[in-house]
FILUM-251120 format. One record per atom (N, C-alpha, C): residue in one letter; x, y, z. Coordinates in steps of 0.2 Angstrom, whole numbers, plus 5000, padded with zeros to 4 digits. Layout:
# FILUM-251120
AXYZ
...
# end
This chain:
# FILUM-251120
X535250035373
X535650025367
X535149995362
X534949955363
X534449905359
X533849955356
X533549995360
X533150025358
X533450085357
X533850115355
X534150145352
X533950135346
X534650085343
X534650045338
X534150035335
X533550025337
X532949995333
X532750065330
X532650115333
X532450205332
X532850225326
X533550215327
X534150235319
X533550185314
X533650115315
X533050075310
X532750105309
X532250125311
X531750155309
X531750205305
X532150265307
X532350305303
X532650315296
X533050265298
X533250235290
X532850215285
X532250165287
X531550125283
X531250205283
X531150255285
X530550305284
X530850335278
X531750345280
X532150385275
X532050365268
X532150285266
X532050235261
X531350245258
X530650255264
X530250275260
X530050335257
X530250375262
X530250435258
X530550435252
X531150435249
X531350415244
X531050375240
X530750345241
X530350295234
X529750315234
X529550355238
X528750395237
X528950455232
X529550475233
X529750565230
X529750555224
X529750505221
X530250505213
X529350425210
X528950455204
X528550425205
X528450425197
X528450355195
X528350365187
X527750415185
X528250445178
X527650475176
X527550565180
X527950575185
X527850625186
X528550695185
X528750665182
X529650705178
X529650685171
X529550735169
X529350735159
X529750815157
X530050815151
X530350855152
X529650915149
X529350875143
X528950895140
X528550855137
X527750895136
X527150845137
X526650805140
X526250775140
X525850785144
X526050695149
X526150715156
X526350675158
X526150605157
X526750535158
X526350465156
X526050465163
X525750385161
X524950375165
X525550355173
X525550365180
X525950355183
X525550295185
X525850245185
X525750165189
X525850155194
X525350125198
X525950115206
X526350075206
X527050095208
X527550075210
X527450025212
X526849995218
X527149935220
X526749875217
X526349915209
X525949845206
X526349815205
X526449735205
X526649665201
X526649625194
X527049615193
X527149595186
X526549545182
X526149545180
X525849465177
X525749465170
X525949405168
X525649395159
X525049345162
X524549375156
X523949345153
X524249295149
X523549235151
X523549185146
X523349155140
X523549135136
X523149135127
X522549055131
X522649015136
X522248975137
X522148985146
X521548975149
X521348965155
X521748925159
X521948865157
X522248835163
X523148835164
X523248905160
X524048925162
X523648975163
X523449015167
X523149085171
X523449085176
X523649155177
X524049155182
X523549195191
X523549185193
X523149175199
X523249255204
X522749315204
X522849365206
X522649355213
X523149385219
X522849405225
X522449465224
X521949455232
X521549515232
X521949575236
X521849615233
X522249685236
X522849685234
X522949665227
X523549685225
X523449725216
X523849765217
X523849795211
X524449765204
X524149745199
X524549705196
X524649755187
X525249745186
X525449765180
X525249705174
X525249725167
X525349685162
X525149705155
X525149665150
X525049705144
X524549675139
X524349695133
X523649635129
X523849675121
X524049645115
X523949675111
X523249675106
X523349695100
X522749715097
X522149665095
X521649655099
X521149605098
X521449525100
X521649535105
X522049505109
X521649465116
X521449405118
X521149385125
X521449355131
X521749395135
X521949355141
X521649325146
X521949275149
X521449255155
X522049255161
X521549265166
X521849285174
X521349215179
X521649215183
X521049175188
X521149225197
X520449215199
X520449195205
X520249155210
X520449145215
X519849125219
X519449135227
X518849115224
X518349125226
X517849095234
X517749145238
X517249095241
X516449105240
X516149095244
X515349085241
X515149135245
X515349165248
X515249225253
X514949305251
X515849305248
X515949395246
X515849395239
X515549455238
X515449475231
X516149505229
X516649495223
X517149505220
X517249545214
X517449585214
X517749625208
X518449645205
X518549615199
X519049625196
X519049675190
X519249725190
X519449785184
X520149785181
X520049815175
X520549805171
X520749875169
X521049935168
X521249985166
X521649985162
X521349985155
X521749985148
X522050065147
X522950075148
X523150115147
X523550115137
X523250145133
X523750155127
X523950195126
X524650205121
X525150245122
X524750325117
X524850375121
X524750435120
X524750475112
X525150435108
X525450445101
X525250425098
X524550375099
X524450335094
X523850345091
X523450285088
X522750315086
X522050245088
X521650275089
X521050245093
X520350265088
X519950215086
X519250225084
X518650225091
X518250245085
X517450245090
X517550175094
X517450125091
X517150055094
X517850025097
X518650045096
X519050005101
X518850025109
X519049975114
X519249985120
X519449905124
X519149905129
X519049865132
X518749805135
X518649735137
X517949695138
X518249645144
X517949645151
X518149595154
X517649575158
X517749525161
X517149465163
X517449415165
X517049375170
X517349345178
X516849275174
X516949205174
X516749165171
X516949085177
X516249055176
X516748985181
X517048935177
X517348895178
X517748845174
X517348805169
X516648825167
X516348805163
X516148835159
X516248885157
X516148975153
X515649005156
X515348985161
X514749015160
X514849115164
X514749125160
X514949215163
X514649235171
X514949255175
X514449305180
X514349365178
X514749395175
X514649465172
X515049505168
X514849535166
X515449565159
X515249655158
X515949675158
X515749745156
X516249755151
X516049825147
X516549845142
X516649915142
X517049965140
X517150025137
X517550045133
X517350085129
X517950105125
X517850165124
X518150205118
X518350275118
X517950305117
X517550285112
X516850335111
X516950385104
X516650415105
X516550485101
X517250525099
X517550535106
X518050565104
X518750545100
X518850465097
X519050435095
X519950465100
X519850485105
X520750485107
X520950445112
X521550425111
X521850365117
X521750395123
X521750365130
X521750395135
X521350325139
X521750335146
X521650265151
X520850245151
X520550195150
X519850165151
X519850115155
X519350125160
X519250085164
X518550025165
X518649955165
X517849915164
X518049875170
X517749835175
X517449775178
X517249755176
X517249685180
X516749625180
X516549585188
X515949595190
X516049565199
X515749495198
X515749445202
X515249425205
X514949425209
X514249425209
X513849455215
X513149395218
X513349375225
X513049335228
X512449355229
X511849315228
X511349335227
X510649265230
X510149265230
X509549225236
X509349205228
X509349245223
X508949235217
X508949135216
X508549085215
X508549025213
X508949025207
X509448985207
X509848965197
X510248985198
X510549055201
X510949105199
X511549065198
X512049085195
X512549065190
X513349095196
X513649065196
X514349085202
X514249075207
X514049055210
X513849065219
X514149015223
X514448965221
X514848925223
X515748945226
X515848925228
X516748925232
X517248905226
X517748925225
X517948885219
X518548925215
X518648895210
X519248965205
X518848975199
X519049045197
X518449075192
X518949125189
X518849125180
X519149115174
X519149205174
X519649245173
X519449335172
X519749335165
X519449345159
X519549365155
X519449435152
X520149445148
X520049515147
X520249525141
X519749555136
X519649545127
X519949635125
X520549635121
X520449705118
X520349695112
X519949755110
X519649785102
X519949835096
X520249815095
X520649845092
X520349855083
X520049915080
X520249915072
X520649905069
X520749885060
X521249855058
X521749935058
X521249995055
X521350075055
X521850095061
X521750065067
X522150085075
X522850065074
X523150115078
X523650095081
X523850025083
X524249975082
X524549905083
X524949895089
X524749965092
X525349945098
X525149915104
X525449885107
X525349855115
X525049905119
X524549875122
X524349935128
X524649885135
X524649945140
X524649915147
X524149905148
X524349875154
X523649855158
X523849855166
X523049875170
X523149885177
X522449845180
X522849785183
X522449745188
X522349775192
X521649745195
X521349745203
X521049705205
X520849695209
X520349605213
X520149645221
X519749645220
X519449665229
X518949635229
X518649615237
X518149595237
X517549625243
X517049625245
X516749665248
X516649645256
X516449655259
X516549615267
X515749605267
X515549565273
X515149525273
X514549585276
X513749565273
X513349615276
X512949605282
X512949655288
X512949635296
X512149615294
X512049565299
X511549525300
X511549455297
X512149465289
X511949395287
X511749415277
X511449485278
X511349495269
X510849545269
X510649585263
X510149625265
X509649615262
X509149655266
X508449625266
X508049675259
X508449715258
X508049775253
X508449745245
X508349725241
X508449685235
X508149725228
X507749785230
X507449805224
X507749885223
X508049895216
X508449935215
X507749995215
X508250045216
X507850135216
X507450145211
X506850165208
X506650205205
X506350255201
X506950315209
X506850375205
X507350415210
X507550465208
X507950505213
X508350575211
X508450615216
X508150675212
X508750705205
X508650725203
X508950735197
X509050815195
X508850865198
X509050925193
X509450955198
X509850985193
X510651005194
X510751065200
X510851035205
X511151075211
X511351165210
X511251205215
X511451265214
X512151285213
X512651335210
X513251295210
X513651305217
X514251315221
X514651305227
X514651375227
X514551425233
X514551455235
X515351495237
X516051445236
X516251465238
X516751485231
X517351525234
X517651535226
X518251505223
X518151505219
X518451435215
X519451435217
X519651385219
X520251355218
X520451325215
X521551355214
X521851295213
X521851235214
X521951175210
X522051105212
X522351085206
X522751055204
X523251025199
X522850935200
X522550925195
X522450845196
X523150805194
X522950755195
X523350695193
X523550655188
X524250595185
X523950555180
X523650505181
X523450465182
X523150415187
X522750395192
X522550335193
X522250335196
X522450335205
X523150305204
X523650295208
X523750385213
X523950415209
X524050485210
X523250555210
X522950515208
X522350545208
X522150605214
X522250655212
X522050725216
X521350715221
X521550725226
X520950705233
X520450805231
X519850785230
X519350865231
X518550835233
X518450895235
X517750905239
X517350955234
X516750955237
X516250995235
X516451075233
X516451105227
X516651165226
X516851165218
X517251225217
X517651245212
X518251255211
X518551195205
X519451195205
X519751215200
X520151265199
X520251265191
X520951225192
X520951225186
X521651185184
X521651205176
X522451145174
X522451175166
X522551095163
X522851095156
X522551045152
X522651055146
X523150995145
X523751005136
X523050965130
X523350955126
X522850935120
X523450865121
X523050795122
X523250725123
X523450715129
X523150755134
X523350735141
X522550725145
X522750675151
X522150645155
X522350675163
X521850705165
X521950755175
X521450675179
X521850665182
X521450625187
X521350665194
X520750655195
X520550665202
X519850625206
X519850635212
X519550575218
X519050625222
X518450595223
X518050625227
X517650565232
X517850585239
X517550535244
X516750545245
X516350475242
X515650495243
X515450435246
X515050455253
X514850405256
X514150365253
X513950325260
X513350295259
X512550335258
X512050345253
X511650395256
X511750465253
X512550475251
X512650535247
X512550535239
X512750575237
X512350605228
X512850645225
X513350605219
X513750655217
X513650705210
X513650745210
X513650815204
X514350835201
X514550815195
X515150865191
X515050875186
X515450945185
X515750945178
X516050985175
X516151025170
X516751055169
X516551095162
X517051145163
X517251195158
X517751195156
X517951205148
X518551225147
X518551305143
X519151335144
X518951415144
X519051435139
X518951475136
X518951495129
X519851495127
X519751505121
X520351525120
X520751585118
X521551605119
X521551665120
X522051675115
X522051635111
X522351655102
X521951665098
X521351655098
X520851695092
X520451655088
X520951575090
X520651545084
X519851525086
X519451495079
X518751485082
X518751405079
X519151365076
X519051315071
X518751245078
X518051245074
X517751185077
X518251125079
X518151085086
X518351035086
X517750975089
X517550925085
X517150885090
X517550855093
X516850845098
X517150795104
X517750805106
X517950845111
X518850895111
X518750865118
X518350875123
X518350855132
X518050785131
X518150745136
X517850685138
X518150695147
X517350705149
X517450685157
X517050625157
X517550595163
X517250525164
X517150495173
X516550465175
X516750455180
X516550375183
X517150345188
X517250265189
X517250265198
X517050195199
X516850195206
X517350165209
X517450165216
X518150145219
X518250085219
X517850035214
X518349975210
X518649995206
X518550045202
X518950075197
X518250025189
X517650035193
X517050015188
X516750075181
X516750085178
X516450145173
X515750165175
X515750215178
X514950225177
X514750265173
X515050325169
X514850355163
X515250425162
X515050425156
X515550505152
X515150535149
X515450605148
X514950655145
X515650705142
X515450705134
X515950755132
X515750835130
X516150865127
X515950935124
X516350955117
X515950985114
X516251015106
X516751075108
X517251105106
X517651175104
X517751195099
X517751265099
X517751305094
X518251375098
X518551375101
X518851425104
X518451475110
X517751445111
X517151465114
X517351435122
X517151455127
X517051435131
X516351385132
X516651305133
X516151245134
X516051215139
X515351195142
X515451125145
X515251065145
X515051045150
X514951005149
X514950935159
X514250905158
X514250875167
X514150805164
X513950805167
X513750695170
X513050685172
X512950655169
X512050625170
X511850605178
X511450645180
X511150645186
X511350565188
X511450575194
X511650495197
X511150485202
X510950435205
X510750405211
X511350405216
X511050435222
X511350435228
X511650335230
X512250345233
X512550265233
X512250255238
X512050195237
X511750135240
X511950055237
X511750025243
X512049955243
X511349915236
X510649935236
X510349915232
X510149925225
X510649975224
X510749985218
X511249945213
X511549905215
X511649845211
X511349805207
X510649805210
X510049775206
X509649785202
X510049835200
X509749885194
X510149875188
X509649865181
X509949835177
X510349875172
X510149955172
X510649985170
X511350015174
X511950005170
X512450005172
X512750065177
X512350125175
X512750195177
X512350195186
X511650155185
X511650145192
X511850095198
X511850015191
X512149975198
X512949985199
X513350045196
X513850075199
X513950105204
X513350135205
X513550165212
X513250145219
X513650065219
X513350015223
X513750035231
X514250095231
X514550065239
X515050135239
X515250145244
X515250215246
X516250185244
X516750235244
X517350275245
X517350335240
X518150325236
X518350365234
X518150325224
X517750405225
X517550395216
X518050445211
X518150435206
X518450445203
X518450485196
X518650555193
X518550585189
X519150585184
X519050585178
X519350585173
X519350625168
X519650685167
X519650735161
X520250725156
X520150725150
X520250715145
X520250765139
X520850785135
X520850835130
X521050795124
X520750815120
X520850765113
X521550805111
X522150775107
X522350785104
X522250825097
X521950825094
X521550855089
X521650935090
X521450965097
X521251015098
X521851055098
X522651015099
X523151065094
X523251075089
X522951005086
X523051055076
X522951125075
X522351145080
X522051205080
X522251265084
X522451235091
X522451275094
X523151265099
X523451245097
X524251245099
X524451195106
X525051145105
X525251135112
X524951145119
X524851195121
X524951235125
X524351225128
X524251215137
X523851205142
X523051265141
X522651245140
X522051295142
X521751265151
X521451315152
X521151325158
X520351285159
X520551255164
X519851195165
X519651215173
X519151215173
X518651225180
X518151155179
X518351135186
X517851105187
X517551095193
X516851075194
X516251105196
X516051035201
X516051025208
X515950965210
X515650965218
X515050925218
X514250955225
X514050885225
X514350875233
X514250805234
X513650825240
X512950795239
X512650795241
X512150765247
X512050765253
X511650715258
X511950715263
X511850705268
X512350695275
X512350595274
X512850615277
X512950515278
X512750475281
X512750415277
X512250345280
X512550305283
X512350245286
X512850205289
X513050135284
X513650125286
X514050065282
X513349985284
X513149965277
X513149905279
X513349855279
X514149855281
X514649785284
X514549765289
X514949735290
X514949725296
X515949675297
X516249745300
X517049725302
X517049785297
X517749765295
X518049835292
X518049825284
X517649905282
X517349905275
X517949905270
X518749915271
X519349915267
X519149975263
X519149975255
X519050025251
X518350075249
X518049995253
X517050035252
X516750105257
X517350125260
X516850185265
X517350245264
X517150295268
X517350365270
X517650365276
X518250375276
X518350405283
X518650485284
X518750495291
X518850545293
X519550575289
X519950535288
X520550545285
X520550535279
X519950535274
X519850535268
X519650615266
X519150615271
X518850695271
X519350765272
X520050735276
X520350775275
X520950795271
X521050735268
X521350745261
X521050775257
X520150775256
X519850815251
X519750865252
X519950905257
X520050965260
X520551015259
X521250965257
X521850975257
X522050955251
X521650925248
X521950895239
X522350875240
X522750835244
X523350795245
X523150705240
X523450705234
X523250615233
X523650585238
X523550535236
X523650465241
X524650485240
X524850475236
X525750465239
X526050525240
X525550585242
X525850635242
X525750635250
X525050615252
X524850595259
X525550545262
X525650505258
X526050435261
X526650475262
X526950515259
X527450555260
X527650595266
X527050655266
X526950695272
X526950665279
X526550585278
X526450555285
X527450525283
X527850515278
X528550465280
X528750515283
X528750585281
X529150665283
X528950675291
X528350655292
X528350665300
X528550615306
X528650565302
X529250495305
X529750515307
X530050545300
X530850575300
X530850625305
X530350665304
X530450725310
X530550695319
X529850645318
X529950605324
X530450595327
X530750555321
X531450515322
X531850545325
X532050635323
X532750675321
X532750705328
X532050725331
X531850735339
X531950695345
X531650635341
X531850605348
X532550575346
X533050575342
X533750545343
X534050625344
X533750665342
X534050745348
X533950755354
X533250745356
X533350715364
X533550695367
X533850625363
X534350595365
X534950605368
X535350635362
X535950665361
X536050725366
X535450765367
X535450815372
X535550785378
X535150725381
X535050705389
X535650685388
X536050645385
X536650605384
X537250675387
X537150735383
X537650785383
X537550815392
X536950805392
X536650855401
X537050785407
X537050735404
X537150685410
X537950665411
X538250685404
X538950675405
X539350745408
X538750815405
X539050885409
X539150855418
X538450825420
X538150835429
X538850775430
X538850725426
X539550655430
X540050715429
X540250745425
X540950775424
X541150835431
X540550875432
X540450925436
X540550875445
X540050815445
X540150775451
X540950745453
X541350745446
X541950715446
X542450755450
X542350825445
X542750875449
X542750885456
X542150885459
X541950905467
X542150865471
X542150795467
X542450735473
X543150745473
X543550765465
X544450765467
X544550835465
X544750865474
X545050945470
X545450935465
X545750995461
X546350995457
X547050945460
X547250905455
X548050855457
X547850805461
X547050815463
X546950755467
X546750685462
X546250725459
X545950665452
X546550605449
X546350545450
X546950485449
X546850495440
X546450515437
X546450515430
X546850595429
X546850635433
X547150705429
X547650735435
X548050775433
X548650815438
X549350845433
X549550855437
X550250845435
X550750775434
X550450745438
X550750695439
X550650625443
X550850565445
X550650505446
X550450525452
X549850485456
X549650485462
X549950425466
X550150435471
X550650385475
X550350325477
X550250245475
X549950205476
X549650175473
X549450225468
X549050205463
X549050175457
X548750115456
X549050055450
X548550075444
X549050085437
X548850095431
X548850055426
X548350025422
X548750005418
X549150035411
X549549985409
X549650015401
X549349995394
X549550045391
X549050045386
X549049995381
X549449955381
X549449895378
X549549825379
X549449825389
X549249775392
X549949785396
X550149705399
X550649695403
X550449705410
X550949705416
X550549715424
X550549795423
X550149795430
X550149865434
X550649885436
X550749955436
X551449995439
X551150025442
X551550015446
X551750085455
X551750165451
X551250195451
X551350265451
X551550295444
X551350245439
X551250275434
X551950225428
X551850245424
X552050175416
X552950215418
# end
C-alpha cells in the first residue's frame, strides 16, 4: 500500500510538472514578436546603489532583476582561491523602444578594494535596435606572480548600463548567472600560451538539405541544432535563439541568409540582421551583421579557434571566449526598421551551421557541469528539442510510466480478485457459501450491521 501510495505521488509531482514546463513566459502572444522567455525558475534580486548592501548570488542559479538608464548595481559573491568564476549579465530591453550605437551593457567582478579582475561590455552596435545583450566578467586563477583576485573571499559584481539622453528611459531586465569551473586533473594546466593561428577559411557548405527548425526566445528556450542547414522565419523587432553543442578540440562556423523579398520592395535598409554568438556562460564572443534592400543577404562570423582550455590567455576577446566546450549560443536579430519598408510580416532566414573536428578530452577532473558535451546533448541537437521542451518529453514519459504501471496494477489487482472469486465458488457449491444462498446457513453466527451480538442463523 505504501508503495502504492508513493507511485500516485509521483505521478502527481510529474503531472504538476508537466504543467508548469507546458505554459512558459513568452511563448503565447496573440501578436508580434514573441517576449524574451525567462526561466521560470530564475530568482528575484535587486542590485545595490552601494556594495555593502549587495545581495549575494548562489552558483547555479538563475536570478531575475532590473537597472535603469545609466544606472550601477552591485551583486556579490563568494569565492574560493581554487575555481575560476564567471558572472554574466543579459540585458533584456523592451522591444518598443529605442537604442543608440554606444548604449549596452558593462560588468565586472572587483575584490573589496576595487580592484577589477576583469570587465567585459556590449552593446548594440551599428544596428541601433533593442534586442537581448549579453557580457561577463570571470575570474580567473592563474601562476602569473601579482596577479590581482586569487585569494578566497567575497568579490563585488558590478553592473553599469549605458544609456543616451536620445534612448528610451525605460527599465530594462536583467538575467543573472554565476558558475564556476571544476578543478584541472593533475592540479592545473601545464600549456598557458594562447594559439596563434588556426585554420580560418570558410568550410564547404552541409551536404545535407536544408530543415525546418523554429528557434527560440531566449536563451532559456533556445533551439538545440547541429551541423547543416535550418531555415526558419523572422518578424522585423524579433530575436530566434538557438544552441549548438561544441566540444573540446572542435571549430564552430555560422551564418545566415535572409531571403529576398516577395513584395517588390527594394528600399535599402542598414544594418537590418545582427547575428551574434555567446559561450555557454552566456560570455559574448562576436556578431556580424548584413544590409537589405529586398535582395537576398548574408552574412557569417569571423573564423573562430577551435575550443580549448588555453585560449583564455589570449588577449583578444572573441578568442579567450572559446575557453571550454558545451552549449554555444546563436542569436538572430531583425531590426525593426526593416518594416517601415517591408511590412510586419515574417521573411524567411536559413541558416548555415559546421561544427568541425572530432572531440577532445575534458580537462577536469569530476564532473564538468555546464562545460562539456554529452551524449544527451548531441541528441537534442539532432532532434532540435530546447531544453524545456526536452524537460517535458522526459515529465510525459514519467506519466506514461506512471499510468502503466498503476494499470498493471489495477489489472493484477482484477486477475487476483477473478482467481479468489473462482476458488470461492469450488470450495462452496451453490446454497452452501455462508456469504450467499437463499438463505441462513444453520449454526452459523453473523454479525449485524450495526453491531450488537451474534445471531443463530441469521439477523
Amino acid at each position: 500500500m505504501k508503495r502504492q501510495r508513493n507511485r500516485g505521488r509521483a505521478m502527481l509531482t510529474a503531472l504538476a510538472a508537466m504543467g508548469a514546463v507546458a505554459v512558459l513566459p513568452g511563448q503565447a502572444h496573440a501578436s508580434g514578436p514573441p517576449a524574451y522567455a525567462f526561466d521560470p525558475g530564475a530568482k528575484n534580486v535587486q542590485g545595490a546603489a552601494a556594495n555593502a548592501e549587495a545581495s549575494v548570488l548562489s552558483e547555479g542559479t538563475v536570478y531575475r532583476s532590473t537597472i535603469k538608464p545609466n544606472e550601477k548595481l552591485y551583486y556579490r559573491v563568494k569565492l574560493d582561491d581554487v575555481a575560476d568564476a564567471y558572472v554574466s549579465a543579459v540585458a533584456v530591453p523592451g522591444s518598443d523602444g529605442s537604442v543608440e550605437y554606444g548604449d549596452g551593457i558593462a560588468i565586472s567582478i572587483r575584490d573589496l578594494n576595487d580592484s577589477r579582475c576583469s570587465s567585459n561590455q556590449t552593446n548594440f552596435g551599428p544596428a541601433e535596435s533593442p534586442r537581448p545583450i549579453a557580457a561577463y566578467a570571470h575570474r580567473t586563477i592563474t601562476e602569473r606572480a601579482g596577479a590581482a583576485c586569487q585569494e578566497a573571499g567575497t568579490y563585488d559584481v558590478l553592473v553599469e548600463r549605458e544609456s543616451k539622453a536620445t534612448s528610451s528611459p525605460e527599465t530594462w531586465n536583467l538575467e543573472l548567472r554565476f558558475v564556476q569551473e571544476p578543478q584541472l586533473k593533475g592540479g592545473g594546466s601545464t600549456e598557458t600560451t594562447a594559439p596563434e593561428d588556426w585554420p580560418s577559411s570558410t568550410p564547404a557548405p552541409p551536404v545535407a538539405e536544408p530543415k525546418k527548425r523554429t528557434g527560440g526566445s531566449s536563451y532559456y528556450d533556445a533551439t538545440s541544432l547541429e551541423t547543416g542547414e535550418w531555415i526558419d522565419e523572422i518578424s522585423p523587432g524579433q530575436t530566434r535563439f538557438y544552441r549548438v553543442p561544441v566540444d573540446w578540440g572542435q571549430q564552430i562556423y555560422a551564418s545566415t541568409v535572409l531571403s529576398n523579398s516577395t513584395g517588390g520592395a527594394t528600399d535599402f535598409v542598414g544594418t537590418a540582421l545582427t547575428l551574434a554568438l555567446d559561450n555557454p556562460a552566456q560570455g559574448h564572443i562576436a556578431d556580424a551583421t548584413l544590409s537589405y534592400a529586398g535582395k537576398s543577404a548574408s552574412t557569417s562570423l569571423r573564423p573562430l579557434p577551435p575550443v580549448e582550455y588555453r585560449n583564455r590567455f589570449d588577449a583578444a576577446s572573441h578568442v579567450s571566449a572559446m575557453r571550454f566546450a558545451g552549449w554555444y549560443y546563436l542569436s538572430v536579430t531583425l531590426s525593426p526598421k526593416v518594416a517601415e519598408s517591408y511590412g510586419d510580416g515574417p521573411i524567411a532566414l536559413t541558416t548555415t551551421i559546421q561544427v568541425k573536428n572530432g572531440a577532445g578530452v575534458s580537462p577536469y577532473e569530476g564532473d564538468p557541469g555546464v562545460f562539456a558535451v554529452t551524449g544527451e546533448d548531441k541528441e537534442l541537437a539532432k532532434s532540435g528539442e530546447s531544453a524545456p521542451k526536452a524537460a517535458k518529453s522526459a515529465t510525459m514519459q514519467l506519466v506514461a510510466a506512471g499510468a502503466i504501471g498503476a494499470g498493471a496494477t489495477l489489472v493484477l489487482g482484477l486477475g487476483a480478485w477473478t482467481l479468489l472469486a473462482r476458488r470461492r465458488a469450488a470450495a462452496f457449491p451453490a446454497g452452501s457459501d455462508p456469504g450467499s444462498g437463499p438463505g441462513p446457513v444453520p449454526g452459523y453466527q453473523q454479525q449485524p450491521p450495526f453491531g450488537g451480538p451474534p445471531r443463530q442463523g441469521g439477523w
